[in-house]
Backbone as JSON, one array per atom type, in Angstrom:
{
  "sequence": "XXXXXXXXXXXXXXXXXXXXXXXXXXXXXXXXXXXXXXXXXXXXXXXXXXXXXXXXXXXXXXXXXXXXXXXXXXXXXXXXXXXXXXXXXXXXXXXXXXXXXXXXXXXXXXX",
  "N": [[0.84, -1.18, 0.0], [0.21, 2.19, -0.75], [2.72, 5.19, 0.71], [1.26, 7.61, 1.44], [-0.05, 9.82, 2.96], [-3.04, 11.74, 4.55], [-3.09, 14.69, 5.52], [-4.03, 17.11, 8.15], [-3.42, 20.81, 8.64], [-2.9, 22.82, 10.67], [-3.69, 26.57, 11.23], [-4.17, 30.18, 12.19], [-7.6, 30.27, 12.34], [-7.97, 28.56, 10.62], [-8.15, 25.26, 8.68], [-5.96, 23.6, 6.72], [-5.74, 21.22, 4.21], [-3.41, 18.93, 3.2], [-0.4, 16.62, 1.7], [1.02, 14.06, 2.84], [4.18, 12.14, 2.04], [6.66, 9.87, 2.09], [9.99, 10.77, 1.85], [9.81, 13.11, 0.18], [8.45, 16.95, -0.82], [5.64, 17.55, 0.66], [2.71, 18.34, 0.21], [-0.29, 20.75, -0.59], [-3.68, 20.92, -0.72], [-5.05, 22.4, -3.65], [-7.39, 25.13, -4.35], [-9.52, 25.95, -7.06], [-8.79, 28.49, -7.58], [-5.67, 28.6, -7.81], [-5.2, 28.47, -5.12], [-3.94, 27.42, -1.55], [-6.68, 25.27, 0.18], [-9.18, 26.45, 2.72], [-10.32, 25.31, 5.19], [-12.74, 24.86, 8.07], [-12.57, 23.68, 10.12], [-10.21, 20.11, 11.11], [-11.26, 17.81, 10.2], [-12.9, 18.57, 8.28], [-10.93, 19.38, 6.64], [-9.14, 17.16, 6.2], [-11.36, 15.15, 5.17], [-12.05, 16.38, 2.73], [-9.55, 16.65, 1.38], [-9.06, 13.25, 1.24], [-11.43, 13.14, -0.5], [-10.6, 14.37, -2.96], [-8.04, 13.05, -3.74], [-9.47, 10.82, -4.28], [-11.04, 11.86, -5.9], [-8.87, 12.47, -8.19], [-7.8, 9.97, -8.36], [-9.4, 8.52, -10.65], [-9.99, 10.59, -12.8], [-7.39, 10.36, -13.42], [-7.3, 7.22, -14.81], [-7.85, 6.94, -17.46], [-5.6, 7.4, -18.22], [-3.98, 5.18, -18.05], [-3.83, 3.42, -19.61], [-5.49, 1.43, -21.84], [-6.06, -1.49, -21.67], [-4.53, -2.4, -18.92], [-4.02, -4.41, -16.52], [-3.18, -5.84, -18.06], [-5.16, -8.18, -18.94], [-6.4, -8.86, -21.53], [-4.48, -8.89, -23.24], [-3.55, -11.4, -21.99], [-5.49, -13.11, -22.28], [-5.52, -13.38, -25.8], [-2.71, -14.62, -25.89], [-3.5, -17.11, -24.45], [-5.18, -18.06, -25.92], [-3.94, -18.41, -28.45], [-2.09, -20.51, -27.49], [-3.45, -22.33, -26.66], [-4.48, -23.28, -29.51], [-2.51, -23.77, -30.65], [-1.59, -25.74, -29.21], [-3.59, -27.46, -29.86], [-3.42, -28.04, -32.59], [-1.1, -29.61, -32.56], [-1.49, -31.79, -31.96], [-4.3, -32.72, -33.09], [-3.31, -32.34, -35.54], [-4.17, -31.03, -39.26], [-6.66, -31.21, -39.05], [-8.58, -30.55, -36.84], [-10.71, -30.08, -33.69], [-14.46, -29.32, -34.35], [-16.61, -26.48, -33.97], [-19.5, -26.12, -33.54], [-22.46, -24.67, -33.14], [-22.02, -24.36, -30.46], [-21.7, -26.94, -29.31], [-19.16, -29.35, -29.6], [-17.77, -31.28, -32.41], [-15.56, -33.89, -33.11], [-13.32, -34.25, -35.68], [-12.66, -37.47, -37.03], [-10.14, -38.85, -39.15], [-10.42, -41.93, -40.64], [-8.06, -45.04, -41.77], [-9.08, -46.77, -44.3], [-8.8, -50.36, -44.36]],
  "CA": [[0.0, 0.0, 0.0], [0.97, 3.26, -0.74], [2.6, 5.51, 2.17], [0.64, 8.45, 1.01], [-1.05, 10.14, 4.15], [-3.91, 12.81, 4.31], [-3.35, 15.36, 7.21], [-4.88, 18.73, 8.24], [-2.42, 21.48, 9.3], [-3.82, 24.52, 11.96], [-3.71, 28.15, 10.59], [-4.95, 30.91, 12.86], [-9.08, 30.41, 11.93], [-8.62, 27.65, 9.49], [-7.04, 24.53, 8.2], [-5.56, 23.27, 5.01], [-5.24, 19.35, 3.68], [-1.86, 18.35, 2.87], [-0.67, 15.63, 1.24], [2.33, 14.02, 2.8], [4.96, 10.75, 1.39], [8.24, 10.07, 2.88], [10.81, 11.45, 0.91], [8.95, 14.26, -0.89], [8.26, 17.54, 0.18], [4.65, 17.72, 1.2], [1.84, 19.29, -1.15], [-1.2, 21.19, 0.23], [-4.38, 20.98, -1.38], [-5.46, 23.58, -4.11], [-8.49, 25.34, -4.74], [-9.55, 26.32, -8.37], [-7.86, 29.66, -7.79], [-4.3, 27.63, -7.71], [-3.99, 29.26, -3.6], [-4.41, 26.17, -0.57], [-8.07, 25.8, 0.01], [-9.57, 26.98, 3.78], [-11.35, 24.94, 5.98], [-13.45, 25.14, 9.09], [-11.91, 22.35, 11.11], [-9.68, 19.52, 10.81], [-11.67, 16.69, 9.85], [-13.09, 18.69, 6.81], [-10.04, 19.78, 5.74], [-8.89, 15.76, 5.95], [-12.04, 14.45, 4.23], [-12.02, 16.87, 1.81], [-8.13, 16.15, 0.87], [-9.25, 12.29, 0.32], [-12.17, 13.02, -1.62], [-9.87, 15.2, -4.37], [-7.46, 12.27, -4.17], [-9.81, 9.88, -5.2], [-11.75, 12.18, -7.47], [-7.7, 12.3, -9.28], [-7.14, 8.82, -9.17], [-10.76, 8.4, -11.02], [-9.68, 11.11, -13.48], [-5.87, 9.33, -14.4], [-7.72, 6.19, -14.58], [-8.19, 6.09, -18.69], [-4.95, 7.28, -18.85], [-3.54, 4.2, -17.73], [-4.39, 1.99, -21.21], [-7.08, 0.5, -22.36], [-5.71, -3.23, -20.77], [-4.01, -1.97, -17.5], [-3.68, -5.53, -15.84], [-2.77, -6.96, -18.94], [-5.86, -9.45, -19.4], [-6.51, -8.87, -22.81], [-2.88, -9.85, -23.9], [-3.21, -12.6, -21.91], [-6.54, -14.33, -23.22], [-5.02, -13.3, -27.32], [-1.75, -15.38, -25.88], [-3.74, -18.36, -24.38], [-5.82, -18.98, -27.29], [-2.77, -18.7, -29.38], [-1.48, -21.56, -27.28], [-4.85, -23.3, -27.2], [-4.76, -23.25, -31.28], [-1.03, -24.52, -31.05], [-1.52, -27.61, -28.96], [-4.41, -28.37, -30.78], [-2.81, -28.71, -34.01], [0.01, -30.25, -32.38], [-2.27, -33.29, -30.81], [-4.84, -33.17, -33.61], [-2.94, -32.14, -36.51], [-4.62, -30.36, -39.52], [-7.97, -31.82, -39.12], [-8.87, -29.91, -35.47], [-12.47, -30.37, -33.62], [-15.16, -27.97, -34.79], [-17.02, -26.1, -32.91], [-20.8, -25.16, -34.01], [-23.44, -24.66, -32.09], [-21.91, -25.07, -28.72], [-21.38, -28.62, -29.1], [-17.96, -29.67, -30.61], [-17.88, -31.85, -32.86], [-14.06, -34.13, -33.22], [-13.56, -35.3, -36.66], [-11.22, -38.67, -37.33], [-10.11, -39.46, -40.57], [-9.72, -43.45, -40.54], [-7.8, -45.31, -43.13], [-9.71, -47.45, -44.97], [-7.88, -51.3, -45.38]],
  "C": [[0.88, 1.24, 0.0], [1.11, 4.3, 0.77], [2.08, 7.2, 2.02], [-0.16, 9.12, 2.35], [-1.64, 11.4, 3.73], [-3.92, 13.39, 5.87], [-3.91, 16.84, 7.14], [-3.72, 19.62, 9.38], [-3.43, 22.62, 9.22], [-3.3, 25.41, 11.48], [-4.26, 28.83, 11.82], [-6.68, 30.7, 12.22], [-8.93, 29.58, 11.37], [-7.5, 26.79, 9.09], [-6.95, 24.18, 6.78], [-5.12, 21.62, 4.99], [-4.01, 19.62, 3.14], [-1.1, 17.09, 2.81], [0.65, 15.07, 1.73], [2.81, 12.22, 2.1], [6.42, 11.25, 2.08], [8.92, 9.98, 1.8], [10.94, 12.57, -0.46], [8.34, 15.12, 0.03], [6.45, 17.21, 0.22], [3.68, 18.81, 0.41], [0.68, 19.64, -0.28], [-2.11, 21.28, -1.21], [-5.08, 22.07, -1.67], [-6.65, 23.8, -4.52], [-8.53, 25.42, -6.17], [-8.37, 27.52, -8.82], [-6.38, 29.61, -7.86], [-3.9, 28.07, -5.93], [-4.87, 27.69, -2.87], [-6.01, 26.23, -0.13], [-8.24, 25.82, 1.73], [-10.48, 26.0, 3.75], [-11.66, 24.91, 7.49], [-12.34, 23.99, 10.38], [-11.06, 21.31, 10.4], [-9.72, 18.53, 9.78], [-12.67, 17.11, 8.45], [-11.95, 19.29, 6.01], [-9.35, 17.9, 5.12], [-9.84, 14.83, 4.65], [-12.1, 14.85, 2.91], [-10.22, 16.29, 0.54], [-8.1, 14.32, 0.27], [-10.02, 11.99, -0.87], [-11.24, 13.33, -2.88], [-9.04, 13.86, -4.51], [-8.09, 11.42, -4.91], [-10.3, 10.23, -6.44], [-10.46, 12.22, -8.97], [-7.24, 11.59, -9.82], [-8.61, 8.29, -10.34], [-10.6, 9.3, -12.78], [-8.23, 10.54, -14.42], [-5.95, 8.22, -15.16], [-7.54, 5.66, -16.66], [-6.85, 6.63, -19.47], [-3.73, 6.54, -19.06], [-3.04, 3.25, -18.82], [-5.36, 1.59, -21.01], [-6.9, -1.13, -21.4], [-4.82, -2.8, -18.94], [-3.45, -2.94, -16.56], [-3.84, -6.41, -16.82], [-3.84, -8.1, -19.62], [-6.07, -9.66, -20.69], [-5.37, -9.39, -23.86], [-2.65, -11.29, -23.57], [-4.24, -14.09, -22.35], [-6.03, -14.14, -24.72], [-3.54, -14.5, -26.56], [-2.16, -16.91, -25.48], [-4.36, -18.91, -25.21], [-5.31, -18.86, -28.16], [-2.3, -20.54, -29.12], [-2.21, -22.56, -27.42], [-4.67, -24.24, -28.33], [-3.41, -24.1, -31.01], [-1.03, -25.85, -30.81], [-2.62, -28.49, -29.5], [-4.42, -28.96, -31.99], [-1.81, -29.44, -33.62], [-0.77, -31.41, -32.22], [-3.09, -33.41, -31.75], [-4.29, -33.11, -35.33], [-3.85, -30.98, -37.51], [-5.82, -30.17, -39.43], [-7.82, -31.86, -37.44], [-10.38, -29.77, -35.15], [-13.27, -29.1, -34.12], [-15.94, -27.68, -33.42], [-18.46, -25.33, -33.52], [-22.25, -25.25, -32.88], [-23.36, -24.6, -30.42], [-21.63, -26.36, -28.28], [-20.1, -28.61, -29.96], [-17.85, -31.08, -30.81], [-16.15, -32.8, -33.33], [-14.21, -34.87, -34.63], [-12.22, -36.08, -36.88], [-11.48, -38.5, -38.86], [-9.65, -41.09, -40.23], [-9.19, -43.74, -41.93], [-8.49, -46.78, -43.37], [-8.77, -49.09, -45.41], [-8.38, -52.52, -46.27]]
}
């Protein structure tokens, strides 16, 4: 888990969210106007500081990729392999598949 903490630092009248991580300085959360935003007490300056986080990670989110945890590469690679061992084990003549039922076709040789 990330060591990301959400704290509320005291002002004369009012506090400000601030975002701290160990080994980075410490960011305070901005209003629209780019200045730290004012709040009443602690615990809305805190809640407020997680909401924006999440509303940011929510916002980054599609600019991640389209696949993000990979699954899509990895079902195109297993039904690569699928296809492979099935020609390997059935050769060119591989079961069908219609309806939902699969169908295996032999060729016998005739003596």
């Amino acid at each position: 888990m990330s060591d990301l903490r959400v704290e509320a630092i005291g002002f004369p009248g009012y506090y400000c969210a601030v975002y701290r991580r160990d080994g980075i300085p410490d960011r305070l959360l901005d209003g629209a106007d780019g200045r730290p935003e004012q709040f009443p007490s602690a615990w809305a300056a805190v809640q407020a500081g997680k909401a924006a986080l999440v509303q940011r990670r929510d916002a980054d989110a599609p600019f991640v990729g389209a696949d993000p945890l990979g699954v899509e590469t990895w079902l195109a690679d297993r039904d690569a392999a699928i296809a492979a061992e099935r020609h390997k084990v059935f050769g060119p003549d591989q079961p069908r598949d219609r309806g939902g039922r699969t169908f295996v076709v032999e060729r016998r040789r005739r003596r």
